[in-house]
Backbone and ligand atoms as CSV (ligand in chain L), in Angstrom:
chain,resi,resn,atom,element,x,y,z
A,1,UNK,N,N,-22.876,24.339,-11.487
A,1,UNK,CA,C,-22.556,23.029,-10.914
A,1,UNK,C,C,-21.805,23.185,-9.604
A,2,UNK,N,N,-21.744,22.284,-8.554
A,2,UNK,CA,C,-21.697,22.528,-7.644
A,2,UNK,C,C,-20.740,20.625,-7.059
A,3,UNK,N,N,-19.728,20.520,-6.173
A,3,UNK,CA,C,-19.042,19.777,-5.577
A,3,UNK,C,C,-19.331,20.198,-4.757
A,4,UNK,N,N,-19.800,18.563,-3.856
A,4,UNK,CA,C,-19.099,18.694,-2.108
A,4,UNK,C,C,-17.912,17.829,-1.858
A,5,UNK,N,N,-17.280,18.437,-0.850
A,5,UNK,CA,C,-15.904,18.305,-0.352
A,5,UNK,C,C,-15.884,18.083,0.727
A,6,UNK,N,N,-15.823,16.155,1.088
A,6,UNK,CA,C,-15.518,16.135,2.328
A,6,UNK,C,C,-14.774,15.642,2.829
A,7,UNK,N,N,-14.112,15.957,4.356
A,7,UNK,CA,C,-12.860,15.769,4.681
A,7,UNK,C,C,-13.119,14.968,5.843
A,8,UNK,N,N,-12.988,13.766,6.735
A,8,UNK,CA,C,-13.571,13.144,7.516
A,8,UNK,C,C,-12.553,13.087,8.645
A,9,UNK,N,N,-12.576,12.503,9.850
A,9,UNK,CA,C,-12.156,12.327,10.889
A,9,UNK,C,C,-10.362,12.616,11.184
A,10,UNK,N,N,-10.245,13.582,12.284
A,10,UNK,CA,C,-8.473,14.035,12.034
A,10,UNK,C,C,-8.285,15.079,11.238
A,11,UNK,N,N,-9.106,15.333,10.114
A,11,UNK,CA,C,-8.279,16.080,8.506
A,11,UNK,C,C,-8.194,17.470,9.120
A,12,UNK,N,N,-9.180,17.603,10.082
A,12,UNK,CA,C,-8.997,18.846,11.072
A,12,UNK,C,C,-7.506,19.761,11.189
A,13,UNK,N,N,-6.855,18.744,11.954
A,13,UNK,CA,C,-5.402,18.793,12.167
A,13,UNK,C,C,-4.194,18.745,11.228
A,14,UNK,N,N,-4.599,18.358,9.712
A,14,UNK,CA,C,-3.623,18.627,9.056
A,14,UNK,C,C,-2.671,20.046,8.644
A,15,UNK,N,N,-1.470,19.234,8.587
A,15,UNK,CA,C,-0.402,20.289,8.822
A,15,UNK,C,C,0.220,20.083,10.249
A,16,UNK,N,N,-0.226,19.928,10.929
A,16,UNK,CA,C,0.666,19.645,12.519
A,16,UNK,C,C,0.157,18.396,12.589
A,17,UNK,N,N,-0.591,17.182,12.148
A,17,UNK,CA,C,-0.740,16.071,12.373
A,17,UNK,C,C,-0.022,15.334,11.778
A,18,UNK,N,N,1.343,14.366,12.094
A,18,UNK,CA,C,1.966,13.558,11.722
A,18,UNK,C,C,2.385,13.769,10.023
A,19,UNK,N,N,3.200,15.301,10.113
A,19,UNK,CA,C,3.728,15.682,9.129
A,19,UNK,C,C,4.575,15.012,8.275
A,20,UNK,N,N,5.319,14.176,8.760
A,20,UNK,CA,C,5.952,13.357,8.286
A,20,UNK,C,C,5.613,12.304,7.113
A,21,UNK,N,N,4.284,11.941,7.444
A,21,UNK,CA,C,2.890,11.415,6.504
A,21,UNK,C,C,2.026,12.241,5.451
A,22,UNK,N,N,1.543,12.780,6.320
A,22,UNK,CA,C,0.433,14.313,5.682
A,22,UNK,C,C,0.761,15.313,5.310
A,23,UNK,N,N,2.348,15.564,5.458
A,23,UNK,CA,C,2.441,17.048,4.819
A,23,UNK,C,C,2.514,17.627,5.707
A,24,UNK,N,N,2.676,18.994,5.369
A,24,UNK,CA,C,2.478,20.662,6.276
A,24,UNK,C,C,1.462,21.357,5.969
A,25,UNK,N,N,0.339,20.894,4.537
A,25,UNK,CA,C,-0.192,21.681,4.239
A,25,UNK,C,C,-1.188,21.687,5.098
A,26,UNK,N,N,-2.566,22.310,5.198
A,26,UNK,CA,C,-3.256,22.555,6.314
A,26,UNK,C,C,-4.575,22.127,5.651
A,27,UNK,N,N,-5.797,22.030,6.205
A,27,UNK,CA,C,-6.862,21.961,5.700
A,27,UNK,C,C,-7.692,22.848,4.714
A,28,UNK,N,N,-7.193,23.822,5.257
A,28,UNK,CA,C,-7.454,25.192,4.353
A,28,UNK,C,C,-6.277,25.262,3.424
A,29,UNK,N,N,-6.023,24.899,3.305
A,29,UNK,CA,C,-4.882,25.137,1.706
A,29,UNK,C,C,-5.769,23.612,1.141
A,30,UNK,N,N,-6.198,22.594,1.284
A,30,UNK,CA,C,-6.602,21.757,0.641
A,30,UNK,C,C,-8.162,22.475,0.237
A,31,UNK,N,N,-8.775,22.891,1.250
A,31,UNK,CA,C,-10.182,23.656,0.654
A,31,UNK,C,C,-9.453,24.975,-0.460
A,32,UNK,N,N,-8.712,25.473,0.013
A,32,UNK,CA,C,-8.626,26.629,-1.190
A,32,UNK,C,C,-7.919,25.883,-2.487
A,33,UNK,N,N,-7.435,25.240,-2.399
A,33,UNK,CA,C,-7.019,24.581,-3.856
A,33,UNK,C,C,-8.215,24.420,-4.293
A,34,UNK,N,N,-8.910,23.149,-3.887
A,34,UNK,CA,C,-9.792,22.645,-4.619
A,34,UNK,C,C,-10.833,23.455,-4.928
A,35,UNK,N,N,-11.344,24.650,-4.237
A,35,UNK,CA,C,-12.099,26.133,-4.634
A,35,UNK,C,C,-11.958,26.813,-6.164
A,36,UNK,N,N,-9.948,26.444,-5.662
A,36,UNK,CA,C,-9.544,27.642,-7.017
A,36,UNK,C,C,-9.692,26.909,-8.167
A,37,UNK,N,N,-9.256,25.811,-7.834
A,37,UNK,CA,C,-9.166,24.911,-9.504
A,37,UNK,C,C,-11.172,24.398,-10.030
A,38,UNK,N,N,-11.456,24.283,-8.861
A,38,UNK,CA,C,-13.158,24.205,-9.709
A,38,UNK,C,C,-13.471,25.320,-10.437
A,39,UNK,N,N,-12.719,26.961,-9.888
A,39,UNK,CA,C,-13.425,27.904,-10.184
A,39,UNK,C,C,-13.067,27.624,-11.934
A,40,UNK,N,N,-12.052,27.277,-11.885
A,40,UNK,CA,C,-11.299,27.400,-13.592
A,40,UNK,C,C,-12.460,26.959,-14.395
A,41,UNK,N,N,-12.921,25.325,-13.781
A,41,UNK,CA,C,-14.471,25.367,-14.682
A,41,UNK,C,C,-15.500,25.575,-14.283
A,42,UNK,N,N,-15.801,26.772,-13.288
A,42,UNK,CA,C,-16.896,27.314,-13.278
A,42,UNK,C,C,-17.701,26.617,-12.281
A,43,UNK,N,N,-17.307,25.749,-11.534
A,43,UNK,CA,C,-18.216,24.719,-10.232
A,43,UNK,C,C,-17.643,25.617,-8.860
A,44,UNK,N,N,-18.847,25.395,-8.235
A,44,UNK,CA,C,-18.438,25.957,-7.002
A,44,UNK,C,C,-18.246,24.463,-6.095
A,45,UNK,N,N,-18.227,25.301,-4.623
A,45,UNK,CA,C,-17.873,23.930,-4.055
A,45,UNK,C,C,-18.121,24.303,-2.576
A,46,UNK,N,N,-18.434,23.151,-1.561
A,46,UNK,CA,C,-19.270,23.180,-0.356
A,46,UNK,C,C,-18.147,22.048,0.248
A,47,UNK,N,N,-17.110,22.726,1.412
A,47,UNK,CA,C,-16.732,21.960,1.864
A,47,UNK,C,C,-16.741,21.714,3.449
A,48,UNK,N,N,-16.921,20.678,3.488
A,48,UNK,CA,C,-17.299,19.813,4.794
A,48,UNK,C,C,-16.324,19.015,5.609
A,49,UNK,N,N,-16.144,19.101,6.497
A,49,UNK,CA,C,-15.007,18.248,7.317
A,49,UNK,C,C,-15.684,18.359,8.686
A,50,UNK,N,N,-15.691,17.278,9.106
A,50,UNK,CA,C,-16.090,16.433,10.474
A,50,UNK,C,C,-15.314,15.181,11.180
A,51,UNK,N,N,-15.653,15.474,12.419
A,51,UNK,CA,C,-15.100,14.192,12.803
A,51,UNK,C,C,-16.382,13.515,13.311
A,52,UNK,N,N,-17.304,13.686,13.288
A,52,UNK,CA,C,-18.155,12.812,13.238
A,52,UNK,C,C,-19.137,12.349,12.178
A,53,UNK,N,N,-19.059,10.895,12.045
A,53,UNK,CA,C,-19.823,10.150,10.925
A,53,UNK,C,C,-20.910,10.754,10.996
A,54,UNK,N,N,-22.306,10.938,11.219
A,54,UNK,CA,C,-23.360,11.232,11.413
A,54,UNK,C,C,-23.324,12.745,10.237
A,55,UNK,N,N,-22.717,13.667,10.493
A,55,UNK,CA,C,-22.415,14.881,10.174
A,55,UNK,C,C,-22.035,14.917,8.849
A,56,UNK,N,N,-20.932,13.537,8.085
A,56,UNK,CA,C,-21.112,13.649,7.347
A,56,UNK,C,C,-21.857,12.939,6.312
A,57,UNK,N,N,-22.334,12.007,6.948
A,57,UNK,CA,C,-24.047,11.350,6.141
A,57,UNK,C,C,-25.001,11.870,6.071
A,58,UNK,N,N,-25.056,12.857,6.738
A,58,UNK,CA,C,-26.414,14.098,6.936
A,58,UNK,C,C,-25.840,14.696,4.919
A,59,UNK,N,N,-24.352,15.085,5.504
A,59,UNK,CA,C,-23.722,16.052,4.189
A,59,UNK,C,C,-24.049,15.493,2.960
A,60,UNK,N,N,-23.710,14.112,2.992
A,60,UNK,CA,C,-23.855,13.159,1.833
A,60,UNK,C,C,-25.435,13.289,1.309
A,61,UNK,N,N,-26.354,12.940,2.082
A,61,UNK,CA,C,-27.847,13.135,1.766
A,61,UNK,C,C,-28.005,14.504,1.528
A,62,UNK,N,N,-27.661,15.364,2.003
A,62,UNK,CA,C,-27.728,16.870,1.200
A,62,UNK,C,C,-27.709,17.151,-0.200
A,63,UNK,N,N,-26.043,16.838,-0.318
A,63,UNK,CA,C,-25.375,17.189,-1.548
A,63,UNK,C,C,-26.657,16.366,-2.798
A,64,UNK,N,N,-27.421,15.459,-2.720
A,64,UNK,CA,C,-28.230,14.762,-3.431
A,64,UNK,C,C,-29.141,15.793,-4.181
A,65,UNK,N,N,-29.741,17.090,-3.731
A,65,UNK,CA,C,-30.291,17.995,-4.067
A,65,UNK,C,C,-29.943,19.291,-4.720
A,66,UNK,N,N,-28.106,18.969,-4.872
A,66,UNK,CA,C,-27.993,20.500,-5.163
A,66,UNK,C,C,-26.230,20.294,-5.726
A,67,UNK,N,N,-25.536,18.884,-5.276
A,67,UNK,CA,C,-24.509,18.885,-5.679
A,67,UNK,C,C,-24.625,18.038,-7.104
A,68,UNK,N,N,-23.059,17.941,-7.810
A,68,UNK,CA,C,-23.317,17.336,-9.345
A,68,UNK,C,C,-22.213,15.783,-8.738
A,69,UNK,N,N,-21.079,16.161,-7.549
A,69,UNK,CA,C,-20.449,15.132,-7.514
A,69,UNK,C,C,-19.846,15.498,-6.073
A,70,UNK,N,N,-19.339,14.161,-5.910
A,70,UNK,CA,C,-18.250,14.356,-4.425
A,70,UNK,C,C,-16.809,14.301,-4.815
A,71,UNK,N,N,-16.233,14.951,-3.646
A,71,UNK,CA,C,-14.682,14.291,-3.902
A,71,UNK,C,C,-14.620,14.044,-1.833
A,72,UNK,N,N,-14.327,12.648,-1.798
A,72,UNK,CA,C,-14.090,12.633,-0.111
A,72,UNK,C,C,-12.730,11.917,0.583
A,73,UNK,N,N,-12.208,12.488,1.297
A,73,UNK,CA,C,-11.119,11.941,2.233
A,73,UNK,C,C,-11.974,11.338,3.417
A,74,UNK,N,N,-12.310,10.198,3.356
A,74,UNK,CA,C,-13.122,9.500,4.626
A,74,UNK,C,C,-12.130,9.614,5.868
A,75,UNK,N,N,-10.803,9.696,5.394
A,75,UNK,CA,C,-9.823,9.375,7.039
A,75,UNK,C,C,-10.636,8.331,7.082
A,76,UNK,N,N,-9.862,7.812,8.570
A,76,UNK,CA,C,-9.984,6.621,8.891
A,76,UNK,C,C,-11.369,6.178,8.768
A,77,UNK,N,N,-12.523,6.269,8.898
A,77,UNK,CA,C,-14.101,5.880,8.403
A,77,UNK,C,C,-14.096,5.039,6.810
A,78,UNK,N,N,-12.652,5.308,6.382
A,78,UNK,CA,C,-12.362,4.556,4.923
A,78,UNK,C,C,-12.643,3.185,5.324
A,79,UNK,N,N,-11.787,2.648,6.426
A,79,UNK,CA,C,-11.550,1.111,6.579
A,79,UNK,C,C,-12.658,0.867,7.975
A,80,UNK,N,N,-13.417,1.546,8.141
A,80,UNK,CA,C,-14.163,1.095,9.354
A,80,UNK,C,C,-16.214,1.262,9.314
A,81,UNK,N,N,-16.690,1.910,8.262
A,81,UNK,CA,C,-17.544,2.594,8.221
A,81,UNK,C,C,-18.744,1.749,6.613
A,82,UNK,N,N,-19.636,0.726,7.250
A,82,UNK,CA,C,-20.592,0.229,6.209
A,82,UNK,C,C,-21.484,1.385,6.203
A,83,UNK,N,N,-21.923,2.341,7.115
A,83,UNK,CA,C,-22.345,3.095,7.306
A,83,UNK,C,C,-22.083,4.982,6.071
A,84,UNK,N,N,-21.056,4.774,5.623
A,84,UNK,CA,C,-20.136,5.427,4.964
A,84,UNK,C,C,-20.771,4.814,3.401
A,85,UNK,N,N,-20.198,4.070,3.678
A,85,UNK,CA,C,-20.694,3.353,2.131
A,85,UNK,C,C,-22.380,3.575,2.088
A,86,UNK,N,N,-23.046,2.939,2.703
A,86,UNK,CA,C,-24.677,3.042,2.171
A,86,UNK,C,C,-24.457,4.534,1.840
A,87,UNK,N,N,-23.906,5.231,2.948
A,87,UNK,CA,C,-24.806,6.684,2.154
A,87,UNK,C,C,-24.183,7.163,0.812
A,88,UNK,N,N,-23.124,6.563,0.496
A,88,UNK,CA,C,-22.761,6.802,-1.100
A,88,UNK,C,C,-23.250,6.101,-1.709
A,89,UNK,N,N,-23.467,4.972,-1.640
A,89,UNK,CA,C,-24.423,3.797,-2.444
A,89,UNK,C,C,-25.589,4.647,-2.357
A,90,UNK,N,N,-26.165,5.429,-1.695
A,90,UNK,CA,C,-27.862,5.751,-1.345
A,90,UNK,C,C,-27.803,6.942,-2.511
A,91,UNK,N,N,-27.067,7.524,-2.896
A,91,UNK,CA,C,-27.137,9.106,-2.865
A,91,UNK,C,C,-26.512,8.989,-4.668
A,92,UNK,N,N,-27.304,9.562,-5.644
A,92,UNK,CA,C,-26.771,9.196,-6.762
A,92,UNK,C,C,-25.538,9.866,-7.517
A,93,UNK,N,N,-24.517,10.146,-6.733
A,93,UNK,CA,C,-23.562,11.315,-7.590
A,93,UNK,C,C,-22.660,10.638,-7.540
A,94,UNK,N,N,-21.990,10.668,-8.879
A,94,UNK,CA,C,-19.979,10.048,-8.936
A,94,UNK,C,C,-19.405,11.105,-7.276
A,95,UNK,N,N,-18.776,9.969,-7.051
A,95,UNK,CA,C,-17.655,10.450,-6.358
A,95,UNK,C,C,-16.147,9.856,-6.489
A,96,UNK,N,N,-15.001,10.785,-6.197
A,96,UNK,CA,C,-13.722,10.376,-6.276
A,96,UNK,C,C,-13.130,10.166,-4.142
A,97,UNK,N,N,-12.518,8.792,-4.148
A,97,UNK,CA,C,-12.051,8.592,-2.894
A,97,UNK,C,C,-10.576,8.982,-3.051
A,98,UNK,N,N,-10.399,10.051,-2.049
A,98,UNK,CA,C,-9.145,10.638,-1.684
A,98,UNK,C,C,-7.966,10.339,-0.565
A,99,UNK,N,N,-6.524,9.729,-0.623
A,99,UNK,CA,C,-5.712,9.825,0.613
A,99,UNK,C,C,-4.740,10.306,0.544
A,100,UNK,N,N,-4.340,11.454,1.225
A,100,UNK,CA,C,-2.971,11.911,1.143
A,100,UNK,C,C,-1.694,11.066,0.998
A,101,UNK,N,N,-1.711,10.408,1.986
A,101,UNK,CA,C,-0.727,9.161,2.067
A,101,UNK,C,C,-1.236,7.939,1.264
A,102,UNK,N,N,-0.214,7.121,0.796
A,102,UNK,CA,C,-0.478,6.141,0.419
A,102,UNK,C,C,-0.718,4.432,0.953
A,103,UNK,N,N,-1.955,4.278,0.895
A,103,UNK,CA,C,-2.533,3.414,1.946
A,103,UNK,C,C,-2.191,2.166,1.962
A,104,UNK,N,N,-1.427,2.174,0.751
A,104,UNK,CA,C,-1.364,0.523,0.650
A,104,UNK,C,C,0.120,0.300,1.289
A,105,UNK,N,N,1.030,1.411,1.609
A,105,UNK,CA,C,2.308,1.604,1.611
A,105,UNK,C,C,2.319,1.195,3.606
A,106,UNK,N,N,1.151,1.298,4.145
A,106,UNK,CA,C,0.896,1.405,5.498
A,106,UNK,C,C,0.677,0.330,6.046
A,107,UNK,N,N,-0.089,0.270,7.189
A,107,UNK,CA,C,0.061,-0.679,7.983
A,107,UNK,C,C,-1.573,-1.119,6.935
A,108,UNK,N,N,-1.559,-2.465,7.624
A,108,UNK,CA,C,-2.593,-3.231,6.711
A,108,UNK,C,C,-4.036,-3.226,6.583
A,109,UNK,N,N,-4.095,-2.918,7.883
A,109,UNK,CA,C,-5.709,-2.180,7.972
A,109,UNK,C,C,-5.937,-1.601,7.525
A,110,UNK,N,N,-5.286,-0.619,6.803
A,110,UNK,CA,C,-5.628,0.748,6.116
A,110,UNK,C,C,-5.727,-0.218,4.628
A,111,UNK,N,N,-5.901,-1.048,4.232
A,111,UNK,CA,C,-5.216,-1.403,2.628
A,111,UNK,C,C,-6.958,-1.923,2.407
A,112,UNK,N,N,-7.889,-2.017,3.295
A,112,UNK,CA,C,-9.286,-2.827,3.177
A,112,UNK,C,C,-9.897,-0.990,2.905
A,113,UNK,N,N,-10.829,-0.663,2.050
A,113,UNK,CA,C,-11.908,0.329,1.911
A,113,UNK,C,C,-13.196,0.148,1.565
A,114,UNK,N,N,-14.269,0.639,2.473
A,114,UNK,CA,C,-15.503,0.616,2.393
A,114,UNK,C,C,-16.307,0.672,1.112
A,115,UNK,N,N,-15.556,1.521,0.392
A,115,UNK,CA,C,-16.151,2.511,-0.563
A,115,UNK,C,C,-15.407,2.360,-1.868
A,116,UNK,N,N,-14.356,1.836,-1.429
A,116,UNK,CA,C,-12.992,2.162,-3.183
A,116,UNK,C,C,-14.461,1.391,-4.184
A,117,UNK,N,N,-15.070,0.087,-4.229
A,117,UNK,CA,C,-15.808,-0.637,-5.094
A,117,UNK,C,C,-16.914,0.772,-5.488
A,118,UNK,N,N,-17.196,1.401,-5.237
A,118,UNK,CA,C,-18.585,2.400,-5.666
A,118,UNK,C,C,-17.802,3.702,-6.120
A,119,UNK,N,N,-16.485,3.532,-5.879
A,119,UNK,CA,C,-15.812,5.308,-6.441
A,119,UNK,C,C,-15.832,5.383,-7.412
A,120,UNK,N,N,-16.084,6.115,-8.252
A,120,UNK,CA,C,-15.601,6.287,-9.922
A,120,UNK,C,C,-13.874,6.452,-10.250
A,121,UNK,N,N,-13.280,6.811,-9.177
A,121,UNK,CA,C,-11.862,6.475,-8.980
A,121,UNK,C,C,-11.500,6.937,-7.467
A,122,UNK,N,N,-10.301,6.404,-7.334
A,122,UNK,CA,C,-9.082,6.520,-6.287
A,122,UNK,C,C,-8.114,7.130,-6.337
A,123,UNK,N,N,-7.584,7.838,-5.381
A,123,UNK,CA,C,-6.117,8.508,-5.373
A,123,UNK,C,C,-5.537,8.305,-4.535
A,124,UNK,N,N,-4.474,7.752,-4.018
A,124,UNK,CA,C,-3.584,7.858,-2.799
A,124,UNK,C,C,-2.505,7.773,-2.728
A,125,UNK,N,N,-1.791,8.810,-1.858
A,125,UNK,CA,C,-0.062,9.026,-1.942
A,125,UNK,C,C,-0.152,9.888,-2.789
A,126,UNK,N,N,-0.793,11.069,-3.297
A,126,UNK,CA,C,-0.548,11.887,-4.192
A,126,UNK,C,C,-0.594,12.986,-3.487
A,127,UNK,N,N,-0.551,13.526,-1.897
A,127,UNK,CA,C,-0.818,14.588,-1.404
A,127,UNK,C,C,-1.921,15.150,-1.827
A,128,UNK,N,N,-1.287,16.708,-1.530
A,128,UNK,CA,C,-2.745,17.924,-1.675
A,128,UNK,C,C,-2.907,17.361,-2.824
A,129,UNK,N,N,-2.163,17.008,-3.862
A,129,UNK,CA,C,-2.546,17.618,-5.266
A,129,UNK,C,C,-3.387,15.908,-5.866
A,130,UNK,N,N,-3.344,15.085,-5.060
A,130,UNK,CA,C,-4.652,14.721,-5.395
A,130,UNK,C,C,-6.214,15.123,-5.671
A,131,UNK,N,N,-6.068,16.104,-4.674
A,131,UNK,CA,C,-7.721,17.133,-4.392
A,131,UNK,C,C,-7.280,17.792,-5.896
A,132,UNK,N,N,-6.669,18.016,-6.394
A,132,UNK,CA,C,-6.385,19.068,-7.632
A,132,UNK,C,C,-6.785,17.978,-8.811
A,133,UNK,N,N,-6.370,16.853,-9.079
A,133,UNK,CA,C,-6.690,16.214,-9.671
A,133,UNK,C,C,-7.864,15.414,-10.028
A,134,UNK,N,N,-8.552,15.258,-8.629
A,134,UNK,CA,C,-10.292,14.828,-8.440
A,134,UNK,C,C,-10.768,15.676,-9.046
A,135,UNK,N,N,-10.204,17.201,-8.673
A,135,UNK,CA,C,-11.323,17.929,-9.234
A,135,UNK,C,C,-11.436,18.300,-10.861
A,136,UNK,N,N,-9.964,17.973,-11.579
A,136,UNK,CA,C,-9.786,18.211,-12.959
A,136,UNK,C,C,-10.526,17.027,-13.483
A,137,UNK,N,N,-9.866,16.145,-13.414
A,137,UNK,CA,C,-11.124,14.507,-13.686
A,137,UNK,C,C,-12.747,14.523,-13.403
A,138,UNK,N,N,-13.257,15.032,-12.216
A,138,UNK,CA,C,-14.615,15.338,-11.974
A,138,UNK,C,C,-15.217,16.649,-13.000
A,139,UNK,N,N,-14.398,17.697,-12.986
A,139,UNK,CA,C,-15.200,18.227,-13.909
A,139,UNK,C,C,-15.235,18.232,-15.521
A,140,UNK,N,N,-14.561,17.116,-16.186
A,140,UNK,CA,C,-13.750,16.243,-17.322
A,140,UNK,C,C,-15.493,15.359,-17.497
A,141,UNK,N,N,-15.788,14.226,-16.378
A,141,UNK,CA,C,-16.867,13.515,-16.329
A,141,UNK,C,C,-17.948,14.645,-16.463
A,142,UNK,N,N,-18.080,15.706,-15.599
A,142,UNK,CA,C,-19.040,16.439,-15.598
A,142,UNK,C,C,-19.597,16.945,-16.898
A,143,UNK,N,N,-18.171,17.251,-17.770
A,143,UNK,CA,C,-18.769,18.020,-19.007
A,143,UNK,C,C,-18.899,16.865,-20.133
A,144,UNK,N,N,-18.973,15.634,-20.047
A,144,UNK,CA,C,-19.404,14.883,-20.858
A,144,UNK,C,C,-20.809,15.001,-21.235
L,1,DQA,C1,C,-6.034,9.080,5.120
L,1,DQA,C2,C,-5.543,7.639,5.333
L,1,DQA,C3,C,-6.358,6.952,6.418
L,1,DQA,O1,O,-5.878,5.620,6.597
L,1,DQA,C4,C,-6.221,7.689,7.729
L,1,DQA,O2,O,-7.045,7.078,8.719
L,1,DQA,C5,C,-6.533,9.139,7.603
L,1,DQA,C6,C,-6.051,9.860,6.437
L,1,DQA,C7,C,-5.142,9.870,4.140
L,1,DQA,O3,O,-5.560,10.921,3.679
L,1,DQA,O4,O,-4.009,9.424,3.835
L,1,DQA,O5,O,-7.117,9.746,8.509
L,1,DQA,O6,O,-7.358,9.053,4.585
């Protein structure tokens, strides 16, 4: 079994991006978590981060052939992107929507999401260890 992991617009920069919010951890400590803890049940994992939409709707239509589920941090494409949504609506795999920070705690734009209605769940304000938790819950659904 197989997860894709995607990280959308900015997530680039985490760890020096507005630490104060996001943490210190880096992008690669969020890909190697979520690596190590799938390995525990045996899923591998394909992770993706872009800042451009296109790149990761291409990813999304991929994963349709070969992945079992998503886990995605849209970044900002959360509150801006119908485009975002069809291709999870299009593409038949549970996915979990991910935010480091907690969105509702923010300014208000951030509190509207494209996608929360089609997630099989939400996390936000839980840091890295949200990604740790998508992936214990996803592979929980998986082995049903
Ligand atoms: C984010 C929250 C979004 O509002 C923001 O645009 C991001 C990151 C988060 O992980 O907290 O880029 O998705």
């Amino acid at each position: 079994k197989r997860i894709l992991l995607v990280n959308g617009p900015n997530l680039n920069l985490l760890g020096t991006r507005e630490p104060e919010i996001y943490g210190s951890d880096t992008l690669v400590d969020v890909e190697r978590l979520v690596v190590r803890v799938a390995k525990e049940y045996g899923i591998d994992v394909r992770a993706v981060q872009s800042n451009h939409e296109g790149v990761i709707i291409d990813a999304i239509h991929e994963a349709r052939h070969d992945c079992s589920a998503i886990i995605i941090n849209p970044g900002g494409l959360t509150h801006t992107s119908v485009v975002l949504r069809d291709a999870l609506a299009g593409v038949p795999l549970p996915f979990a929507e991910i935010h480091l920070s907690n969105v509702f705690a923010r300014e208000e734009f951030r509190h509207h999401s494209f996608v929360s209605a089609l997630a099989e769940f939400v996390i936000t304000g839980a840091g890295i260890q949200g990604y740790e938790f998508a992936v214990r819950r996803i592979a929980a659904l998986l082995a049903r």
